[in-house]
KEGU-470747 format. One record per residue (C-alpha): residue number from 1; x, y, z. Coordinates in pm, whole numbers, plus 50000, padded with zeros to 5 digits. Example, Ala and Ser with C-alpha at 12.3 -4.5 7.8 and 13.67 -1.06 7.14 Angstrom:
2
pos,x,y,z
1,51230,49550,50780
2,51367,49894,50714
END
This chain:
267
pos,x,y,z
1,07238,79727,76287
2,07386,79771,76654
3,07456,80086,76773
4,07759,79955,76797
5,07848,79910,76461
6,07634,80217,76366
7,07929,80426,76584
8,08208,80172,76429
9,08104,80300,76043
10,08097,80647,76144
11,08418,80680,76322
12,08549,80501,75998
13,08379,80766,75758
14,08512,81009,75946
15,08850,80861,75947
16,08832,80837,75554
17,08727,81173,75507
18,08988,81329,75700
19,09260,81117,75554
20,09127,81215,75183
21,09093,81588,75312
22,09488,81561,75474
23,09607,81414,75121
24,09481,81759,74955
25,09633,81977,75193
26,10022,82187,75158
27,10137,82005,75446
28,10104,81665,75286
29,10241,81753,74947
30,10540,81910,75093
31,10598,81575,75329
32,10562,81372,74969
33,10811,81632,74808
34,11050,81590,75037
35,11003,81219,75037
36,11098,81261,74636
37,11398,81483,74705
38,11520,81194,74950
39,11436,80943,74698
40,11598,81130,74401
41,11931,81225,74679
42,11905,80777,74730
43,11970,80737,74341
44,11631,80598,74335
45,11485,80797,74074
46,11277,80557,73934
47,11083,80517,74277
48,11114,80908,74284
49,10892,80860,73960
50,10658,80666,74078
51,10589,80883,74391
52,10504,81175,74179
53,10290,81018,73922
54,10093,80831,74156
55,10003,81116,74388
56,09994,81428,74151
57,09670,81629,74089
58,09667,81565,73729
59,09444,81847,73621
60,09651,82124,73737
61,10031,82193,73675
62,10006,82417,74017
63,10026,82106,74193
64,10355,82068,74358
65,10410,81717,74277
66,10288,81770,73905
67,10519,82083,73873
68,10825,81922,74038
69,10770,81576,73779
70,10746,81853,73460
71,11080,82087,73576
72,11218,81690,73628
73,11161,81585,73262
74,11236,81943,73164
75,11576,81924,73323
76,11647,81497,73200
77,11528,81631,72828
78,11258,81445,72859
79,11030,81665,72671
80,10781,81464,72531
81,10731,81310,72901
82,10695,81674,73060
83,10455,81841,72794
84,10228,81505,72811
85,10171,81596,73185
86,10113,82015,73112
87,09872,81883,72794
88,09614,81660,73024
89,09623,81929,73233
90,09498,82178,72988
91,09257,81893,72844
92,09114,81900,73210
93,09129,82237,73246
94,09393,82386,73349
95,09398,82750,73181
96,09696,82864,73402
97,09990,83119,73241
98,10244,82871,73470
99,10106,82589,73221
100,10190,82803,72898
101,10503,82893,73066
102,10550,82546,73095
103,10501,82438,72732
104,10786,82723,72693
105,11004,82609,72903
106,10969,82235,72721
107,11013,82426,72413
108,11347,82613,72490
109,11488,82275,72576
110,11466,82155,72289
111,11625,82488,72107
112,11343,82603,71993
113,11382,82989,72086
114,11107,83156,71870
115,10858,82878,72011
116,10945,82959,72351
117,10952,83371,72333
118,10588,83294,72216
119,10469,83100,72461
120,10629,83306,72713
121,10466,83608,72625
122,10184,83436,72640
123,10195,83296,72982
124,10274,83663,73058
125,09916,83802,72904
126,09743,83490,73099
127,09915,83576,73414
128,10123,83912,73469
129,10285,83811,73774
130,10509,83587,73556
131,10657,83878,73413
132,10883,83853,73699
133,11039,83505,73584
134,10953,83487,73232
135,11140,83832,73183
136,11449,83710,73254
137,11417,83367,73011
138,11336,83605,72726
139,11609,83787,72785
140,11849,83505,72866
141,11742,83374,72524
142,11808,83730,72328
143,12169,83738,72520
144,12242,83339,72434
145,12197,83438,72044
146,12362,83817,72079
147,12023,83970,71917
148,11784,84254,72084
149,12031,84317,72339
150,11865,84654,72411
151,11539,84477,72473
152,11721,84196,72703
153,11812,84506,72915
154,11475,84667,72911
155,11325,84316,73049
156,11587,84261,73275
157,11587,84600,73429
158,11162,84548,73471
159,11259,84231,73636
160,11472,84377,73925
161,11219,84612,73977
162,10968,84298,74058
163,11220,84109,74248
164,11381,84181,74540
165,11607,84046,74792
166,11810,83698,74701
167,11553,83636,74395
168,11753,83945,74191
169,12066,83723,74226
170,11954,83546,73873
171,11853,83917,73746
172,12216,84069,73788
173,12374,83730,73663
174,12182,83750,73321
175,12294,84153,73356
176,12669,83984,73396
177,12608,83785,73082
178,12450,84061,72881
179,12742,84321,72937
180,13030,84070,72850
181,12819,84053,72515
182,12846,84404,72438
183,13252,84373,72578
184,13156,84599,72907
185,13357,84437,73145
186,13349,84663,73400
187,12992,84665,73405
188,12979,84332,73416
189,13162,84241,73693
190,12980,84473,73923
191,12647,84294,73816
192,12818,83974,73849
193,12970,84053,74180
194,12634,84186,74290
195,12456,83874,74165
196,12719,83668,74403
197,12679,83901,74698
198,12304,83857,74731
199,12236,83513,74703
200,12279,83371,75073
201,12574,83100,75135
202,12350,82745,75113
203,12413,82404,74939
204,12081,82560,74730
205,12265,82810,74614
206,12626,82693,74540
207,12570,82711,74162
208,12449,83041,74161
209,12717,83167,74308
210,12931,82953,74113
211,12805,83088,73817
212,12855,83465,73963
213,13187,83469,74075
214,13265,83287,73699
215,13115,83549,73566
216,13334,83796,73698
217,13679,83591,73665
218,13598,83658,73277
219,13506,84029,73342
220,13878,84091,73519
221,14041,83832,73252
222,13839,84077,72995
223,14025,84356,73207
224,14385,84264,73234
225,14341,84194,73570
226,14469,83908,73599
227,14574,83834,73983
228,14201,83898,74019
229,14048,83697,73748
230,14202,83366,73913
231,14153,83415,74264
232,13787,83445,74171
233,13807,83135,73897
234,13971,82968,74269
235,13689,83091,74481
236,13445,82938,74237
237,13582,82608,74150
238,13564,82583,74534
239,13192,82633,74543
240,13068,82414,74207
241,13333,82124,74262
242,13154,81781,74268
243,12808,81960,74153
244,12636,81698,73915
245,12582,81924,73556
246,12840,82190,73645
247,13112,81967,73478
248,13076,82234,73231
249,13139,82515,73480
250,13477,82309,73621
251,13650,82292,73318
252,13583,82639,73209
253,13693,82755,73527
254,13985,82532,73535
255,14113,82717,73246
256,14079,83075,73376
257,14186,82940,73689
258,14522,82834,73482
259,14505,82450,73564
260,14478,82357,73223
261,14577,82517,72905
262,14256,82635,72672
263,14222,82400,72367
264,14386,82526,72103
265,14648,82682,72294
266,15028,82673,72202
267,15254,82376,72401
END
C-alpha cells in the first residue's frame, strides 16, 4: 500500500471518528432538536418523527431527542407509543428516576392518578432532585380531585423552597388552584398574581401567564370584584389567543371576560 493511500485511510478514520464523536456531543443534539422544533413549527410532524427516532440514544430516556419524542407522545395521548420508548430503555438499562417519572407521567395521561402518585414517589426515592418537579404533579393531582389538600400544600410549599426564580411560576399557579379549592380567594389571587409576575414576558411563556392572570380573574369574580375580574380575563385572552390547546382557556375566559353568556345561563 502507498504511503499515499496509507495517509488517505487515516485522514478518513480520523474523519469518521470525529464525526461519530460530534454526533454524541450536546451541541449536536441541540442542532437536531431545534431541527425538530422547526419541523414540528412546518406542520411536518411526521418528518419531526422520523428525526427523533432515527437519531435518539435508545437506551437512555436522558437523551434529549428520546425525552423530547416521550413528552411528544405524552402530550398527542399517545401512550402506548411513549412508554414503548421509556420500557427499551429500562430493558437496556436505563435505571434513571426521570424514566419512572416518565412511566408516571404516561400514566396520569391516561387518568390513572393512583398509578401515577406511585410511580412518582418512586422516581423521587431513585432520584431526590425530582422532588422539585414531581412535587408539584402530586399535588396538582390531590388539588384536581379536592382530596389531601393539606398535603398538596405541604409539597407545594417544599417545592418553592427547591425552586427559585421563573421556575416557582408553576409552584404559585398550583398554590392559585389549591386556594380557590378551599374558597380562599384572596389568597389565591396573590399566588396567582405572583405566579404571573415571575414568569418573564416570552412566546415560551404566554400560557403560563395565561393561565395566571385566569387564575386570578376567578379569585376577584370569587371576590365581588368585578371591574377587576374582567380586565384581567382581557389581559389574558390577549396573551393565550390563537395558542393551539388553550381553546379551553379562551372560552373560559371569554365568559369571565363577559363575551359570552355561561351555559346554562338565563336569556
Amino acid at each position: 500500500m502507498s504511503a499515499a493511500i496509507l495517509a488517505a485511510l487515516v485522514v478518513l478514520a480520523l474523519f469518521t471518528a470525529a464525526a461519530l464523536f460530534y454526533m454524541h456531543t450536546p451541541a449536536y443534539r441541540r442542532l437536531l432538536l431545534r431541527r425538530a422544533a422547526a419541523l414540528a413549527a412546518a406542520g411536518r410532524i411526521d418528518s419531526m418523527l422520523r428525526l427523533l427516532e432515527r437519531n435518539r440514544d435508545r437506551s437512555t430516556v436522558k437523551d434529549p431527542l428520546s425525552n423530547a419524542l416521550v413528552y411528544f407522545h405524552i402530550r398527542s395521548g399517545r401512550f402506548d407509543e411513549a412508554e414503548k420508548i421509556v420500557l427499551e430503555a429500562m430493558e437496556r438499562g436505563d435505571r434513571s428516576g426521570m424514566a419512572i417519572a416518565q412511566l408516571g407521567y404516561s400514566a396520569a395521561g391516561r387518568g390513572d392518578r393512583k398509578a401515577a402518585e406511585e410511580l412518582y414517589r418512586k422516581a423521587i426515592e431513585k432520584d431526590p432532585a425530582l422532588k422539585k418537579t414531581l412535587n408539584v404533579n402530586i399535588a396538582a393531582s390531590m388539588i384536581e380531585a379536592g382530596e389531601r389538600l393539606d398535603e398538596a400544600e405541604a409539597l407545594l410549599r417544599e417545592a418553592l423552597e427547591l425552586r427559585d426564580g421563573e421556575a416557582r411560576g408553576g409552584v404559585h399557579i398550583n398554590m392559585a388552584l389549591l386556594h380557590l379549592r378551599r374558597k380562599q380567594p384572596r389568597d389565591a389571587l396573590v399566588h396567582a398574581m405572583t405566579g404571573y409576575e415571575v414568569q418573564p414576558s416570552s412566546e415560551l411563556t404566554r400560557l403560563g401567564r395565561g393561565q395566571a392572570l385566569a387564575l386570578a380573574a376567578r379569585a376577584s369574580e370569587m371576590l365581588g370584584e368585578k371591574r377587576d375580574s374582567v380586565e384581567l380575563a382581557e389581559k389574558a385572552l390577549r396573551l393565550v389567543a390563537g395558542l393551539p390547546g388553550a381553546e379551553r382557556l379562551v372560552s373560559e375566559l371569554e365568559i369571565l371576560a363577559g363575551r359570552n353568556p355561561a351555559p346554562g345561563a338565563a336569556d
